[in-house]
C-alpha atoms as one frame of an Amber mdcrd trajectory, in Angstrom:
protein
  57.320 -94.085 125.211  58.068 -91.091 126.961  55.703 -90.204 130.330  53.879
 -87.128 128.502  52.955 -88.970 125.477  50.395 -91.418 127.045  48.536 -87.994
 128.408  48.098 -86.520 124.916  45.110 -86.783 122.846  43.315 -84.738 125.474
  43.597 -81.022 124.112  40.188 -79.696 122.253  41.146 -76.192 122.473  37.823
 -73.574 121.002  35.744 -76.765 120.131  32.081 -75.644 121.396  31.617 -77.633
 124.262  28.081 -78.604 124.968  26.359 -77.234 128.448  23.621 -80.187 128.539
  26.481 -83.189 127.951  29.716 -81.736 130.104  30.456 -80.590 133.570  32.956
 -77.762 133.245  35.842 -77.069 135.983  38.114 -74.148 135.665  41.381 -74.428
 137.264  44.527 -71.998 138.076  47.422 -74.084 137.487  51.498 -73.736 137.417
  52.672 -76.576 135.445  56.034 -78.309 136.302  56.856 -78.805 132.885  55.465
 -77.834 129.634  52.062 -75.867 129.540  50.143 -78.194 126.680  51.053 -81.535
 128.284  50.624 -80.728 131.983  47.323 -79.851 131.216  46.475 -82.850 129.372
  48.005 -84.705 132.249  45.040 -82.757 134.532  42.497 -83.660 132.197  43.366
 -87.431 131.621  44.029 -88.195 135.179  40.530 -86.687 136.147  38.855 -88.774
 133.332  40.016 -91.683 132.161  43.933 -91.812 131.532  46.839 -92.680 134.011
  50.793 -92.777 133.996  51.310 -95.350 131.458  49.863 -96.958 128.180  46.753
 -99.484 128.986  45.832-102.537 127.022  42.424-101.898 128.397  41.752 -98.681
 127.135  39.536 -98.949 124.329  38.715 -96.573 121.776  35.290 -96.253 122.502
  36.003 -95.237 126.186  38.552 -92.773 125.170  35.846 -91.310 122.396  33.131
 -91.250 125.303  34.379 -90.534 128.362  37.938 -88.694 128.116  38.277 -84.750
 129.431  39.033 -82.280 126.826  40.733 -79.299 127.817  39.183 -76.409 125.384
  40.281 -73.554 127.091  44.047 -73.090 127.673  46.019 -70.059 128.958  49.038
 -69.087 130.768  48.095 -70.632 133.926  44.772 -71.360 133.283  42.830 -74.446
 131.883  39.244 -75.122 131.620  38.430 -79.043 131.351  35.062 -80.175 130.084
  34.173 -83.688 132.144  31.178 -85.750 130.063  28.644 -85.873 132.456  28.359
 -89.897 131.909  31.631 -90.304 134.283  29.634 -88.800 136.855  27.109 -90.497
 139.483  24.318 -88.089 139.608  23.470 -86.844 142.887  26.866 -87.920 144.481
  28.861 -85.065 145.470  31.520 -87.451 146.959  32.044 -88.942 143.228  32.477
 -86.141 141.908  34.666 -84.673 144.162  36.953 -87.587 144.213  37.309 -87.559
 139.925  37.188 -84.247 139.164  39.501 -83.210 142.176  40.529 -86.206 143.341
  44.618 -87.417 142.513  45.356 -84.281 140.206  46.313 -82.384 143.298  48.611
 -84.541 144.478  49.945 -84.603 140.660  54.294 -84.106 139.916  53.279 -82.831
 136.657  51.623 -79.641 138.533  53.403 -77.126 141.309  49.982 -75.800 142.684
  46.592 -76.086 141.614  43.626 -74.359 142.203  39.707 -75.346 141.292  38.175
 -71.744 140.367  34.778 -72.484 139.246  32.409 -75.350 138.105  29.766 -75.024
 135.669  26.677 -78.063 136.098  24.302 -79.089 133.349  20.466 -79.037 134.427
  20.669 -83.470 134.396  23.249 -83.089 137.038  22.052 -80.506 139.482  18.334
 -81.651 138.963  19.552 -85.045 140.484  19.689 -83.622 144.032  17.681 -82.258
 145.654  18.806 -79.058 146.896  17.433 -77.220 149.372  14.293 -77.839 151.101
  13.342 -74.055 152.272  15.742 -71.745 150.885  15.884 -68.033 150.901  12.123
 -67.599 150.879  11.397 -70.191 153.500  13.860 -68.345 155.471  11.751 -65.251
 155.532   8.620 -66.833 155.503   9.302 -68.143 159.330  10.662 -64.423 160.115
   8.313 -62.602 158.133  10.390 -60.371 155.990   8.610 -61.422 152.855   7.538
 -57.966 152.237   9.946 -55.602 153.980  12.597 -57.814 152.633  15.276 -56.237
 154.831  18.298 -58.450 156.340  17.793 -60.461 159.101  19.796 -59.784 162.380
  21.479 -62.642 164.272  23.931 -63.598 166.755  25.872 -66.474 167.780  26.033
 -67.316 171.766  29.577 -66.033 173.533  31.882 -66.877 174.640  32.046 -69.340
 172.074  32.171 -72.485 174.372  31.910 -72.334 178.661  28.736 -71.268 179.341
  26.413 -73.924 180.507  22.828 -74.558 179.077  20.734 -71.656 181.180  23.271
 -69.173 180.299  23.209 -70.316 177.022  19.492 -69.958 177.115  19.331 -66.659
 179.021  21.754 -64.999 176.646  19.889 -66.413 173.750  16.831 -64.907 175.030
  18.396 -61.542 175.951  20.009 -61.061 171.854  15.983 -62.025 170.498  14.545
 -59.346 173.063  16.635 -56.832 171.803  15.837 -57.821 168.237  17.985 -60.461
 166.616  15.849 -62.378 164.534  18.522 -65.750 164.463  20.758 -66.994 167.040
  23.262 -69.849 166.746  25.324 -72.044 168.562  28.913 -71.455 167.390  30.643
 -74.014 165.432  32.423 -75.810 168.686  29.839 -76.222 170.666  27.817 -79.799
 170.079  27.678 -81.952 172.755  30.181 -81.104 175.673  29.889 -81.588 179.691
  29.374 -78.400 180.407  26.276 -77.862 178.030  24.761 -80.750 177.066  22.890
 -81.434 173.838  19.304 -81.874 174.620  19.025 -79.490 177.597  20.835 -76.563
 175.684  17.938 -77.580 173.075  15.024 -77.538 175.493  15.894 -74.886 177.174
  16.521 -72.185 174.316  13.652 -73.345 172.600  11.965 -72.167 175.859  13.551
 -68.803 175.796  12.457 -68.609 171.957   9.418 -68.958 172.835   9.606 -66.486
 175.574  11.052 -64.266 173.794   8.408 -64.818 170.509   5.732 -63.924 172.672
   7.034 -61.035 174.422   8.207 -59.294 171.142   5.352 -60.535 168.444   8.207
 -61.568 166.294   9.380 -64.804 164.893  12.582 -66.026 165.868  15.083 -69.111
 164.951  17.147 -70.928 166.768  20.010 -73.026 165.542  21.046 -75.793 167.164
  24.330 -77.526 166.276  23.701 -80.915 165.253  27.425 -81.594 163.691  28.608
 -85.470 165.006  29.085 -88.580 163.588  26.367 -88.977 160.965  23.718 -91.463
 162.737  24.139 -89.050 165.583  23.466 -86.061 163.646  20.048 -87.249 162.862
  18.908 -88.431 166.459  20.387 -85.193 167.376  18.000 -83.036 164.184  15.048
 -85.467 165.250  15.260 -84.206 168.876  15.191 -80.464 167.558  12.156 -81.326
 165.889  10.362 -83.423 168.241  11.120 -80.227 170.933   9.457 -77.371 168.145
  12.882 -76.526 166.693  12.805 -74.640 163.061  16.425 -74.593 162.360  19.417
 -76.668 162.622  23.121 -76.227 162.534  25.627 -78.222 160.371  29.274 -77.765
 160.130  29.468 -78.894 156.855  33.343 -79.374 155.844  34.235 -81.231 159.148
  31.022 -83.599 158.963  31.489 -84.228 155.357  29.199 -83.439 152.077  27.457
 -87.008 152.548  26.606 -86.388 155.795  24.980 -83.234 154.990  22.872 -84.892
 151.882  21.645 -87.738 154.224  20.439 -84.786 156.870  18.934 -82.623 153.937
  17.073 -86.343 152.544  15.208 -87.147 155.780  13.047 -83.301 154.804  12.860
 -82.643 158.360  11.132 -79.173 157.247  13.622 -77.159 159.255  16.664 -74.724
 157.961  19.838 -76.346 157.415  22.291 -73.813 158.543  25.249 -74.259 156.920
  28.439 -73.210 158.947  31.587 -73.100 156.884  34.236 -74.033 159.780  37.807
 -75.641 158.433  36.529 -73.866 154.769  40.142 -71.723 154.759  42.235 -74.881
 154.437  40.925 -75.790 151.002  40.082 -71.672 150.189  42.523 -69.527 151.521
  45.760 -70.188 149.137  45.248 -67.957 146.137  47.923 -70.440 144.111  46.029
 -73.833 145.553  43.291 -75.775 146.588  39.212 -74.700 145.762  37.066 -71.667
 145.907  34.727 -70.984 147.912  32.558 -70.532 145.334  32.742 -73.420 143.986
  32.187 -75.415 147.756  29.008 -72.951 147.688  27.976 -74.676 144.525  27.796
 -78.264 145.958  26.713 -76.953 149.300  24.019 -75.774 147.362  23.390 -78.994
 145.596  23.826 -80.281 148.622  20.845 -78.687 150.308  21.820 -75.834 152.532
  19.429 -73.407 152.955  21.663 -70.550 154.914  25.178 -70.554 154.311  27.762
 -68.527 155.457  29.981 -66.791 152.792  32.417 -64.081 154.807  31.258 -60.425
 156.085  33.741 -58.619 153.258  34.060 -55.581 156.252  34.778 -57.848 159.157
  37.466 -60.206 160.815  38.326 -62.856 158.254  39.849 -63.089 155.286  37.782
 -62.987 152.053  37.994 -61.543 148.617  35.072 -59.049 147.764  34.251 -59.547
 144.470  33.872 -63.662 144.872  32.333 -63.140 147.923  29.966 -60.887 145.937
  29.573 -63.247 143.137  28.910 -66.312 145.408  26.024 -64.570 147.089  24.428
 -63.261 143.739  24.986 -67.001 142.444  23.218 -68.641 145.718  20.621 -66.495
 145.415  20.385 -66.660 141.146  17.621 -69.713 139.833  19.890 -72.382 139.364
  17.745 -75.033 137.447  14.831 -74.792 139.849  16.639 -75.903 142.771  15.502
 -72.855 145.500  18.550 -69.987 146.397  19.966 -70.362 149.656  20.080 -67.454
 152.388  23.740 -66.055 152.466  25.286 -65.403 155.825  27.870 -62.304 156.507
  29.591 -63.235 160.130  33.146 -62.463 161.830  33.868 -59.496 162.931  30.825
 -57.641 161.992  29.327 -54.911 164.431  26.928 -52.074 163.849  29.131 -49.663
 162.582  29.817 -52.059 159.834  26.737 -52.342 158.985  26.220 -50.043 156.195
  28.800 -50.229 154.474  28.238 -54.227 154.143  24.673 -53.359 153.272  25.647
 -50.913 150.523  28.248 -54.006 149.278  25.705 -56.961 149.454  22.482 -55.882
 149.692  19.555 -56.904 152.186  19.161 -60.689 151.180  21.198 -62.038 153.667
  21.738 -62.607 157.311  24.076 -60.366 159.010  25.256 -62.239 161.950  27.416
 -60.160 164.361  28.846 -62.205 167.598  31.328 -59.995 169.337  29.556 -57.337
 167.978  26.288 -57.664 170.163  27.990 -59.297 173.009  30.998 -56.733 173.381
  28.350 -53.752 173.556  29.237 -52.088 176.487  25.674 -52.214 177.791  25.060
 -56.122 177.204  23.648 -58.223 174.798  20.163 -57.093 174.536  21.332 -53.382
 174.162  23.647 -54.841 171.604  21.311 -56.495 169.255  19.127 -53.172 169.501
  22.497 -51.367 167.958  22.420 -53.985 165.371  18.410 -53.544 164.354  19.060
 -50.242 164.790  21.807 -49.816 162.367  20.137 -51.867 159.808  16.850 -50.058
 160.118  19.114 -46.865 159.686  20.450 -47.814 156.348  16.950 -48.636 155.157
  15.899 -45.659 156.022  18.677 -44.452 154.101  19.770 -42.473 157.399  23.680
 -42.120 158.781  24.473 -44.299 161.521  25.476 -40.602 163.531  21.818 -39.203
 162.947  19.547 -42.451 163.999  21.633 -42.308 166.879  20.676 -38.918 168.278
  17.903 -40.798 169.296  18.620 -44.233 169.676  20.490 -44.896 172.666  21.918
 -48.385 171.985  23.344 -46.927 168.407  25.538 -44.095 170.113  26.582 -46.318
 172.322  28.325 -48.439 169.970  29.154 -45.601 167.728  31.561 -44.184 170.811
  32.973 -48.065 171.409  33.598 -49.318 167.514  33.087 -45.797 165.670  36.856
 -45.349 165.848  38.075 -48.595 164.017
């Protein structure tokens, strides 16, 4: 028997495929061989099938639980998955079937995982997130205004010991950011230890709270080995913290459920660091928007999804479509809080505004920090610019009189 023949048997191509029963992956692929049985090769080797005939395959499990690809095009296949091969509320499972060996596949040159589409059984078996976009702006208070809320993350992005930390921290909420962050480096080092970075921001939030009659969050970056994650989310709480940082590709999806499943009551801030390795390749590897999907699952509650105007890479429209899908109803489970960062400053501001919209955090490092006047003059620009746009003002007008907004009109206008 020739290797292709023990993968056919797996094409359905325009049967109806049931939303309630199947989990639905779209992939990009460029086949090594021919179209039809490449794909079938994807679809058994996800499911059930393997290189070679078995004399344990039984009908039944072949009837049951095999993949059927019902959508086929010139590099394009979409693969329905029954949902009884999956565990529910694993997202390691289903990671390793549905994207587990096929990568690594001769039959295929480069794959790519575009999209996945989740029956309610299967996302209603996690738990999602615990505050979401609304709990979000309930600690801020933007319920009604609903306009975007203005963070920062501390800078340089590792060096500065725990009262600078602190006293920057408290210098970007006097001058009006709503968030700040630890960056995605920054856990545990020498030079800044854990629990007195903790204490002594949560100070300065305070401080700062009082002094400006607004709400603030702080997140704290939690990321470690997983048992050390949760002392370290426990000590946020235990010192007043709302708000807690996760790396979430380096510490791992399971990691981030176990987090989410102690309901700590705080925001999981979900920072996408090493997210380009799996996103960035066009040809291979997995959206973004479909890592959004199980980080939503998952239970993020803020997650960042790229700036569109700033420093990184990042396609508009999915970055578009990922945000409207976190913040969509998705079978009950609450929308998460997007997050545009990298590269953003307050001359960007409206035109990433007039892109996304004002559900969302707009988190500009450099961008506050490199004002010419400091940090609390730049997050001032930043409010500033945002209150412009909702005003429905040009960035050049509110800044005839506001000081902090020319300012960083004559140092990033030019760009």
């Amino acid at each position: 028997m020739k290797r292709h023949d023990v993968y056919s048997g797996y094409l359905a191509l325009g049967e109806k495929i049931d939303p309630d029963k199947y989990v639905v992956v779209d992939f990009y692929f460029e086949p090594a061989g021919d179209l039809r049985n490449d794909a079938q090769a994807l679809a058994a080797e996800s499911s059930i099938g393997t290189w070679t005939e078995l004399t344990t395959m039984k009908p039944s499990i072949r009837k049951r639980l095999a993949a059927r690809v019902f959508r086929l095009g010139k590099n394009r296949a979409s693969i329905a998955y029954p949902l009884d091969i999956f565990e529910l509320g694993s997202i390691p499972q289903f990671l390793s079937d549905a994207e587990g060996n096929i990568f690594g596949m001769s039959e295929i040159n480069a794959l790519r995982l575009l999209d996945i589409r989740f029956p309610r059984a299967y996302a209603r078996s996690f738990k999602g997130p615990q505050l979401g976009l609304e709990g979000c702006r309930r600690i801020v208070g933007t319920q009604r205004s609903r306009r975007p809320h203005a963070g920062t993350i501390i800078k340089p992005k590792i060096g500065l010991g725990p009262r600078e930390h602190a006293a920057v921290a408290y210098e970007a909420w006097s001058g009006g950011c709503d968030f700040v962050k630890d960056d995605e480096n920054l856990t545990d080092q020498k030079f800044n230890p854990f629990k007195e970075r903790v204490i002594r921001t949560l100070d300065a939030l305070d401080k700062a709270q009082e002094e400006t009659g607004e709400k603030k969050i702080y997140a704290a970056n939690i990321t470690a080995e997983t048992e050390e994650m949760l002392k370290r989310a426990e000590f946020v709480k235990a010192h007043g913290g709302n708000c807690i940082m996760v790396d979430v590709f380096t510490a791992g999806f399971s990691a981030l459920q176990t987090v989410r499943n102690r309901n700590y009551g705080m925001i999981i801030h979900g920072h996408r660091a090493m997210h380009a390795a799996f996103t960035r390749n066009p040809r291979h590897g997995i959206s973004m928007l479909s890592l959004a999907k199980l980080l939503r699952l998952a239970g993020v509650d803020q997650l960042h999804t790229g700036a569109i105007v700033g420093k990184m890479e990042g396609n508009v429209r999915e970055i578009l479509e990922m945000n409207e899908w976190l913040r969509s109803d998705f079978y009950g489970l609450k929308p998460v809080l997007p997050v545009a960062s990298g590269g953003v400053d307050p001359t960007r501001v409206p035109r990433l505004l007039d892109l996304a919209g004002t559900e969302l955090v707009i988190n500009a490092g450099g961008g506050i920090h490199g004002h010419p006047c400091g940090t609390r003059a730049g997050a001032r620009a930043l409010r500033q610019s945002m209150d412009a746009w909702m005003a429905g003002k040009s960035l050049r007008d509110y800044a005839k009189t506001h000081v902090e907004l020319g300012q960083a009109l004559e140092e990033w206008g030019n760009r």
